[in-house]
Biopython code that builds the backbone (N, CA, C, O; Angstrom):
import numpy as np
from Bio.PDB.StructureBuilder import StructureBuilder

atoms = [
    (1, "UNK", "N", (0.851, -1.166, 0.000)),
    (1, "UNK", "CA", (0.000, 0.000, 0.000)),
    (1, "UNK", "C", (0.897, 1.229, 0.000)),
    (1, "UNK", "O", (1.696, 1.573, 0.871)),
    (2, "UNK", "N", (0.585, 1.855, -1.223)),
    (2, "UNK", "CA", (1.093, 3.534, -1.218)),
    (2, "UNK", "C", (0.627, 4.483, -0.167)),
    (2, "UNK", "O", (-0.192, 4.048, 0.642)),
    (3, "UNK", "N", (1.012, 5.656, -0.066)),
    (3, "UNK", "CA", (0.466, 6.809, 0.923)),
    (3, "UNK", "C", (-0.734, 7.139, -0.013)),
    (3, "UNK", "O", (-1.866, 7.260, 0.455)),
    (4, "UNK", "N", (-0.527, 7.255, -1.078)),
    (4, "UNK", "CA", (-1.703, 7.417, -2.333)),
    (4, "UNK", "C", (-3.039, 6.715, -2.306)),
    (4, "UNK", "O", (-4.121, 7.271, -2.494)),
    (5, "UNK", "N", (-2.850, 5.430, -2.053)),
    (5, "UNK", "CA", (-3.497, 4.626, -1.564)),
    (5, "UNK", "C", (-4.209, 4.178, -0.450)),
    (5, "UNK", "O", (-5.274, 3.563, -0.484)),
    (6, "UNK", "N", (-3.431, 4.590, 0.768)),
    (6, "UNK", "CA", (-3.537, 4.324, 2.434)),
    (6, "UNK", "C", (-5.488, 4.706, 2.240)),
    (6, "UNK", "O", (-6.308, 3.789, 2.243)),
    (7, "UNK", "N", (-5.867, 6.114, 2.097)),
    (7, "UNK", "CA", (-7.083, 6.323, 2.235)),
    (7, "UNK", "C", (-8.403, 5.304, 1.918)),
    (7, "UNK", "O", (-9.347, 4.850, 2.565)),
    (8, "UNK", "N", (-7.874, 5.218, 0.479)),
    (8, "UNK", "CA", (-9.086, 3.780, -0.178)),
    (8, "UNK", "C", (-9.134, 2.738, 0.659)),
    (8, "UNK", "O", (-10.110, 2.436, 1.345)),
    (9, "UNK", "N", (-7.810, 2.021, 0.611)),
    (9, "UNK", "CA", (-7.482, 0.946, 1.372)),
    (9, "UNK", "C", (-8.252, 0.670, 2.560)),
    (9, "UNK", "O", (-8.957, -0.283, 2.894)),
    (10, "UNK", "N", (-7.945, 1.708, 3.085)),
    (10, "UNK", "CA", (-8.646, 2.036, 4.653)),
    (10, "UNK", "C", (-9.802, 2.693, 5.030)),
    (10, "UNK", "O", (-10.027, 3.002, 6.200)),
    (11, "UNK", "N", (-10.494, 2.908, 4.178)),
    (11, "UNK", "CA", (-11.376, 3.404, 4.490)),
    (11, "UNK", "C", (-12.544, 2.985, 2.852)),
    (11, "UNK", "O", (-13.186, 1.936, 2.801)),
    (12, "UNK", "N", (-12.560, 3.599, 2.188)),
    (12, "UNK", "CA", (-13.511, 2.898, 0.931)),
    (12, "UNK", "C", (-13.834, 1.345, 1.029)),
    (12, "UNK", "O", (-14.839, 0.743, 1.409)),
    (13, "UNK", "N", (-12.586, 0.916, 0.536)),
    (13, "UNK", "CA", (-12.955, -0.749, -0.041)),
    (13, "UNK", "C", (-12.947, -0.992, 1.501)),
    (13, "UNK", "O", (-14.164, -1.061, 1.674)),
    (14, "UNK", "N", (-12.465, -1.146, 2.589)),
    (14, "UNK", "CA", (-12.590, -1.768, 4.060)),
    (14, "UNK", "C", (-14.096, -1.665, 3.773)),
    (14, "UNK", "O", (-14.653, -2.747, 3.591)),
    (15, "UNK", "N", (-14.876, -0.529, 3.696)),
    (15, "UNK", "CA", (-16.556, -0.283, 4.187)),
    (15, "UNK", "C", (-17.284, -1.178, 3.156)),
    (15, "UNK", "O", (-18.340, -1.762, 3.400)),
    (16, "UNK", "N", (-16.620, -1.230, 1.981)),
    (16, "UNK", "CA", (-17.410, -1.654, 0.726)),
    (16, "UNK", "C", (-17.252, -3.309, 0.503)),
    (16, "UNK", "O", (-18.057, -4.130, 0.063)),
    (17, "UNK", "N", (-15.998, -3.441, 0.950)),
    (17, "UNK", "CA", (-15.427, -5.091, 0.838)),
    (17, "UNK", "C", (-16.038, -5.829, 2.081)),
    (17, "UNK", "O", (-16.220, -7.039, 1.948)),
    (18, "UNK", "N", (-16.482, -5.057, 3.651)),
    (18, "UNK", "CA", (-17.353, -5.763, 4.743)),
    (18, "UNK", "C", (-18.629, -5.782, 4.564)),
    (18, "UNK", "O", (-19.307, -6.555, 5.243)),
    (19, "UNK", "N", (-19.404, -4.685, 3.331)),
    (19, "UNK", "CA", (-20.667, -4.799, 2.659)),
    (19, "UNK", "C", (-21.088, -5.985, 1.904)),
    (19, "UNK", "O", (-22.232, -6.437, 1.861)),
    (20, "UNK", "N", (-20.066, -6.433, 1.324)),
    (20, "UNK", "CA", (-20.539, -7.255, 0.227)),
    (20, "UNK", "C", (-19.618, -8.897, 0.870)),
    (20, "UNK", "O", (-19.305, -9.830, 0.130)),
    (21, "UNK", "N", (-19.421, -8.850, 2.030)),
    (21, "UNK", "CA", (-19.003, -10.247, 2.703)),
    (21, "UNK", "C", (-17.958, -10.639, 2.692)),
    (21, "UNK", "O", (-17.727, -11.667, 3.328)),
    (22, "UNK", "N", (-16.737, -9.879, 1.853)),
    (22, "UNK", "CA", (-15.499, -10.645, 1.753)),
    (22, "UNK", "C", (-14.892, -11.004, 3.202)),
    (22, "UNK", "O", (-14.477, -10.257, 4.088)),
    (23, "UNK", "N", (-14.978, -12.316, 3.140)),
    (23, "UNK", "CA", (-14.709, -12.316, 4.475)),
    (23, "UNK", "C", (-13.316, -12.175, 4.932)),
    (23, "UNK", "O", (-13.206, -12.028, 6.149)),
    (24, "UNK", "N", (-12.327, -12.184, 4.310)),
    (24, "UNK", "CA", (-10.540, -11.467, 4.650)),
    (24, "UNK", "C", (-10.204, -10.581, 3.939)),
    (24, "UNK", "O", (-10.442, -10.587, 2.731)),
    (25, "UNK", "N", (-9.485, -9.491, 4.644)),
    (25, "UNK", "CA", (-9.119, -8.433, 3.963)),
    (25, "UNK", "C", (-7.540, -8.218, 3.828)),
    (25, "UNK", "O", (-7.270, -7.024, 3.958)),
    (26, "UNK", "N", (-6.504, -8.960, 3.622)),
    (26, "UNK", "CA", (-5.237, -8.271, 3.542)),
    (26, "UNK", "C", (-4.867, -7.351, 2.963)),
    (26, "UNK", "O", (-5.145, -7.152, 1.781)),
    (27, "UNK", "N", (-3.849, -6.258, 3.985)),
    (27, "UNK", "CA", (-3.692, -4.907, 3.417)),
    (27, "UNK", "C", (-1.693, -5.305, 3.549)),
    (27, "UNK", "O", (-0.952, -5.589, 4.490)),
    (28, "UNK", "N", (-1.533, -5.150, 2.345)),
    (28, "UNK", "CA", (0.247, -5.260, 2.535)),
    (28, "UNK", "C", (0.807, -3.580, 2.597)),
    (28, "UNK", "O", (0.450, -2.837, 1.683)),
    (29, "UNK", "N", (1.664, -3.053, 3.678)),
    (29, "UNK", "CA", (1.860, -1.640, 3.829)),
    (29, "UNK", "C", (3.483, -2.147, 3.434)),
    (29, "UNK", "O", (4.228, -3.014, 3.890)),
    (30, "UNK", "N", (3.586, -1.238, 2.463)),
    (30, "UNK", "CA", (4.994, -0.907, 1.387)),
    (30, "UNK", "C", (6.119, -0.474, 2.306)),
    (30, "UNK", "O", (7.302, -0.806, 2.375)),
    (31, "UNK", "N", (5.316, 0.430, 3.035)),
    (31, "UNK", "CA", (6.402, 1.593, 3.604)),
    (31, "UNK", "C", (6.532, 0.799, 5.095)),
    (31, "UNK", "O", (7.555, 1.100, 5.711)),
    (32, "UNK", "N", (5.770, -0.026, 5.658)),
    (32, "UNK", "CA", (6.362, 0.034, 6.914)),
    (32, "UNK", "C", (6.938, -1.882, 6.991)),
    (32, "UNK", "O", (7.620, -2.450, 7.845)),
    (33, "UNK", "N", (6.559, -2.202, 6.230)),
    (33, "UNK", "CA", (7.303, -3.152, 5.553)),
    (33, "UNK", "C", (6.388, -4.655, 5.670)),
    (33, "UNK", "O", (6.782, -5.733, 5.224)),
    (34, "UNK", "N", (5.061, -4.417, 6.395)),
    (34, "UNK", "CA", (4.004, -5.402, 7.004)),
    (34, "UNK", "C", (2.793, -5.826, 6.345)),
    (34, "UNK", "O", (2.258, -5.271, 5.384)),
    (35, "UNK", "N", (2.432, -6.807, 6.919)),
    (35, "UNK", "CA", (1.507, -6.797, 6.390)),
    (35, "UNK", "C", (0.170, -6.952, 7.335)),
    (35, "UNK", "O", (0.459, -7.305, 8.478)),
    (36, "UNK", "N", (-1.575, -6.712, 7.033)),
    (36, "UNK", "CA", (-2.246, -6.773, 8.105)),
    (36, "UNK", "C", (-3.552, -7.522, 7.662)),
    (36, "UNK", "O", (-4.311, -7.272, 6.725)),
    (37, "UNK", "N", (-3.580, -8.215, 8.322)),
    (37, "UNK", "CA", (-5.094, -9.309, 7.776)),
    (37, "UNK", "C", (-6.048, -8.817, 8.836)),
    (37, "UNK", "O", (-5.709, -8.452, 9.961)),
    (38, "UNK", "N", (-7.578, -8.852, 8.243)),
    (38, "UNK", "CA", (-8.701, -8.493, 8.843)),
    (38, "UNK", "C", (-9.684, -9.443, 8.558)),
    (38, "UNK", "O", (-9.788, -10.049, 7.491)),
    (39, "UNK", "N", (-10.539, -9.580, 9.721)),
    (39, "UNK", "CA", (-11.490, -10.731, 9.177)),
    (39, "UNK", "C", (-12.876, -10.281, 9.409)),
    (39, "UNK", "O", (-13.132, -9.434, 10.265)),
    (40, "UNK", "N", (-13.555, -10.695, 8.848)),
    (40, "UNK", "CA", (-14.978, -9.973, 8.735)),
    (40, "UNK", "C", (-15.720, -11.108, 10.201)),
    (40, "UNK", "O", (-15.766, -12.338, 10.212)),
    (41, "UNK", "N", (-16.147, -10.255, 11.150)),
    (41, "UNK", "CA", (-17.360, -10.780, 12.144)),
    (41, "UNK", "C", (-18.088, -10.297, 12.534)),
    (41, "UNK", "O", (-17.848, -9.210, 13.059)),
    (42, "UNK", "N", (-19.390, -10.806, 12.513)),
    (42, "UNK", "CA", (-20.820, -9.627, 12.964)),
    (42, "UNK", "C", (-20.563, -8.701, 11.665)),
    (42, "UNK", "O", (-21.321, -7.753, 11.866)),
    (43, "UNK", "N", (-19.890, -8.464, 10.423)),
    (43, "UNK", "CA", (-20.212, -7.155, 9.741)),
    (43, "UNK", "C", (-19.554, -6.529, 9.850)),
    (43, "UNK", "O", (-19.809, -5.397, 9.437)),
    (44, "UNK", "N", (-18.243, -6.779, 10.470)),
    (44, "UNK", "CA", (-17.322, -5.565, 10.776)),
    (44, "UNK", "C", (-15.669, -6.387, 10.546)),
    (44, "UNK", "O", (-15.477, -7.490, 11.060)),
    (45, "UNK", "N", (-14.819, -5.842, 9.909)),
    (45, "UNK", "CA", (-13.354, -6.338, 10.100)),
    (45, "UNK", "C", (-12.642, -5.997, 11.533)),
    (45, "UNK", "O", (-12.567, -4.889, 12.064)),
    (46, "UNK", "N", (-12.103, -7.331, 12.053)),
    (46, "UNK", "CA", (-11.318, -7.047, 12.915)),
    (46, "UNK", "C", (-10.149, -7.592, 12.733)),
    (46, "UNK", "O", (-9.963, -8.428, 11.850)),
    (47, "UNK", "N", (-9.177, -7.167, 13.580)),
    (47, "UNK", "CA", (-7.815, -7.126, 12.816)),
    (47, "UNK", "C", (-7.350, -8.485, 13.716)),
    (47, "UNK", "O", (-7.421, -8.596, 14.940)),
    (48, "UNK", "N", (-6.718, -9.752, 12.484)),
    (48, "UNK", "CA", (-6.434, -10.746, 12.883)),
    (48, "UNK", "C", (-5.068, -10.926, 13.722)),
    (48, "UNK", "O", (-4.704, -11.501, 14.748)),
    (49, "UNK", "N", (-4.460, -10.031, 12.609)),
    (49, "UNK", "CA", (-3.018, -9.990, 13.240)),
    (49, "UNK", "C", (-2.262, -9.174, 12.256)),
    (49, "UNK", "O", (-2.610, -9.194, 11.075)),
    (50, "UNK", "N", (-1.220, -8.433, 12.664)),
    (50, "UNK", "CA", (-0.255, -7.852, 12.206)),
    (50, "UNK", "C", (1.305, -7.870, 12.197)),
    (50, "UNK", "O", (2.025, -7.577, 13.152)),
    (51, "UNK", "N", (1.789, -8.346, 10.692)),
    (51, "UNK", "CA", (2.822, -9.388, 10.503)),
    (51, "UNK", "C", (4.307, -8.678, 9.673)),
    (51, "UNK", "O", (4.319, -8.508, 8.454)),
    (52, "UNK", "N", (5.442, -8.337, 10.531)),
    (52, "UNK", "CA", (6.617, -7.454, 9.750)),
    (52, "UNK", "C", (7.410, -8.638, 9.416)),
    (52, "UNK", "O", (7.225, -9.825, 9.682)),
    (53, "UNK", "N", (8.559, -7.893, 8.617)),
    (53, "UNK", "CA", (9.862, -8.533, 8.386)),
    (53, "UNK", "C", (10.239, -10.166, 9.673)),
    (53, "UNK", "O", (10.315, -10.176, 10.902)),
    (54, "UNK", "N", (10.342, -10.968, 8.957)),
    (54, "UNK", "CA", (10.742, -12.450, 9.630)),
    (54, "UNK", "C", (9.574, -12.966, 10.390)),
    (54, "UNK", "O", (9.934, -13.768, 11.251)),
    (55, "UNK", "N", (8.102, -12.736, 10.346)),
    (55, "UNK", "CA", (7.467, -13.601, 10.320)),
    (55, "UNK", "C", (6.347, -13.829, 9.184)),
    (55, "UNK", "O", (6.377, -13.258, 8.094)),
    (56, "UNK", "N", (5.360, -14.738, 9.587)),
    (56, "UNK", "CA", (5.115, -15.305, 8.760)),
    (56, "UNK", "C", (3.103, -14.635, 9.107)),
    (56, "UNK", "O", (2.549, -14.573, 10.204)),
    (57, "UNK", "N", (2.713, -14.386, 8.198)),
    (57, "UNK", "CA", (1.446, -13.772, 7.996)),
    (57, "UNK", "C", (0.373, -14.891, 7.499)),
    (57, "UNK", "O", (0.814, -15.455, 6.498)),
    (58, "UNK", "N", (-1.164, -15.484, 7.979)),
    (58, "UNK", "CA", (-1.507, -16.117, 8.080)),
    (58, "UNK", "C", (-3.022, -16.149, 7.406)),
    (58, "UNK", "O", (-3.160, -15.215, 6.616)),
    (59, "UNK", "N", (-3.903, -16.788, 7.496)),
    (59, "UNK", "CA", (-5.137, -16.432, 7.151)),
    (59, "UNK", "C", (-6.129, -17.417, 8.183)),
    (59, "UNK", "O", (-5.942, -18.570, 8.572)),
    (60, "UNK", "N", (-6.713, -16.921, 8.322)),
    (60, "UNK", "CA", (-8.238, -17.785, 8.948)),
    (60, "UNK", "C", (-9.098, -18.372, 8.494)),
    (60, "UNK", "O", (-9.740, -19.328, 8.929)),
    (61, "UNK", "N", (-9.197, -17.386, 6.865)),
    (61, "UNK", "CA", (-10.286, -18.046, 6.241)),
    (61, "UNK", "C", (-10.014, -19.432, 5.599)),
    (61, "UNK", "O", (-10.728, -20.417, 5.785)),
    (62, "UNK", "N", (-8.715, -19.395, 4.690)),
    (62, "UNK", "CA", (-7.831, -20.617, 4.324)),
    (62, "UNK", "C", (-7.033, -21.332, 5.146)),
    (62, "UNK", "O", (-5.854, -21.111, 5.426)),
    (63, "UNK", "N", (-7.603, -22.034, 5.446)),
    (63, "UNK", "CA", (-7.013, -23.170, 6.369)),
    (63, "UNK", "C", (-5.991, -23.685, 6.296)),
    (63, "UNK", "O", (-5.923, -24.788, 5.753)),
    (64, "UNK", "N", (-4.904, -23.091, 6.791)),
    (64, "UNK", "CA", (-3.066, -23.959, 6.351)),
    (64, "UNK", "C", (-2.764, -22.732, 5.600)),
    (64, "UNK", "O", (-1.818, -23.186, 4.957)),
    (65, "UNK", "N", (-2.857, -21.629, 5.241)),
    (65, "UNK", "CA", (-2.152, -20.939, 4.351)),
    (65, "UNK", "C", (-1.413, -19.942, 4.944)),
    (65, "UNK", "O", (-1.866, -19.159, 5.778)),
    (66, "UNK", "N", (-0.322, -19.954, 4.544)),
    (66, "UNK", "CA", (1.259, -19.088, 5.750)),
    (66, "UNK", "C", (1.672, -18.809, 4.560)),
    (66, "UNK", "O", (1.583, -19.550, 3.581)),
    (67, "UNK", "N", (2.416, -17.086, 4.626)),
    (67, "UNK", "CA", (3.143, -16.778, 3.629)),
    (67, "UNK", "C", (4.104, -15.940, 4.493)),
    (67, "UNK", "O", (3.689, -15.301, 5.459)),
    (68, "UNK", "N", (5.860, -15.963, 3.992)),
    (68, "UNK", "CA", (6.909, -15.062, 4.670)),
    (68, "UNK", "C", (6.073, -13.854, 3.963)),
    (68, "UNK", "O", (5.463, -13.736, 2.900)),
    (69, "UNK", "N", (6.340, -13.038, 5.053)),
    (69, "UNK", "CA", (6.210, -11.692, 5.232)),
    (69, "UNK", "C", (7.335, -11.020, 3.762)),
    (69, "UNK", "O", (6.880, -10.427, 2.784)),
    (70, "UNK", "N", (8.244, -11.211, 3.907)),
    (70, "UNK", "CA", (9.534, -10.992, 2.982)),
    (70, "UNK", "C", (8.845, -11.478, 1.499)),
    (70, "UNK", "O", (8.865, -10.614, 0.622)),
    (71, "UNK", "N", (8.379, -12.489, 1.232)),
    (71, "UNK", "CA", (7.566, -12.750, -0.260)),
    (71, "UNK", "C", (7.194, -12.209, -0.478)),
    (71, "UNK", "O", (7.764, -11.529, -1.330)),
    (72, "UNK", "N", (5.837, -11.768, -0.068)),
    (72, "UNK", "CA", (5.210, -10.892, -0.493)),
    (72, "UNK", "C", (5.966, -9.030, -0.560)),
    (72, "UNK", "O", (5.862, -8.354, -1.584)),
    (73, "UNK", "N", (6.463, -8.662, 0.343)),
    (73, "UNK", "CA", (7.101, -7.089, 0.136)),
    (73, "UNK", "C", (8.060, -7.473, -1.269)),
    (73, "UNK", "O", (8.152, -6.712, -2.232)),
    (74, "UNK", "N", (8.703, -8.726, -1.174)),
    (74, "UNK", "CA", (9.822, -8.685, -2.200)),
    (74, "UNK", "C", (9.225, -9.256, -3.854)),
    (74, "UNK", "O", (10.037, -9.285, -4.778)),
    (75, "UNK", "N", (8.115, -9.581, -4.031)),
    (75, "UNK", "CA", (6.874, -9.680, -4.648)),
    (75, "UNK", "C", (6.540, -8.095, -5.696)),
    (75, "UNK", "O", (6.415, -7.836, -6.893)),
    (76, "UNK", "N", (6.506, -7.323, -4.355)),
    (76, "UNK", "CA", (5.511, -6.316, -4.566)),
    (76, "UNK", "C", (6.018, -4.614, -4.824)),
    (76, "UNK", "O", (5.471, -3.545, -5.092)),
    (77, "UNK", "N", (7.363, -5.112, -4.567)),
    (77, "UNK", "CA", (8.140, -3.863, -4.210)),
    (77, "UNK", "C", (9.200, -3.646, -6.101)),
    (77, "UNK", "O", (9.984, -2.711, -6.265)),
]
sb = StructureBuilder()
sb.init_structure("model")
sb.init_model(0)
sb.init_chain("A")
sb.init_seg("    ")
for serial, (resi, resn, name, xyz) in enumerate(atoms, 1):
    if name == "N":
        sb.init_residue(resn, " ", resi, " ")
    sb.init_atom(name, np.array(xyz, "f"), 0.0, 1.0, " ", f" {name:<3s}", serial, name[0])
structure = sb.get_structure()
């Protein structure tokens, strides 16, 4: 996620993506080098966990699915 970006991210698609059920939301932040998964309950994202450099970032909804933190920034960057 850009600074360009930070707003949508966080605020648009979060409201619009817990409207329409997606039930995980990963947000990968560029600049601080992390990444942050959200999970939809009751209608609302709450934040699963928040994952930097040397560990490993996870999901709830997919069962078994772990990705290094480092893949994805070095992926994306």
């Amino acid at each position: 996620m850009s600074k360009s970006t930070m707003k949508t991210d966080r605020g648009e698609k979060f409201l619009e993506y817990a409207q329409v059920g997606i039930m995980e939301y990963w947000i990968v932040d560029l600049e601080e080098c992390a990444i942050e998964v959200y999970v939809l309950k009751q209608g609302r994202y709450k934040l699963l966990g928040k994952w930097s450099m040397g560990q490993i970032a996870r999901s709830e909804v997919l069962t078994g699915f772990e990705v290094a933190v480092e893949t994805i920034i070095k992926a994306t960057s």
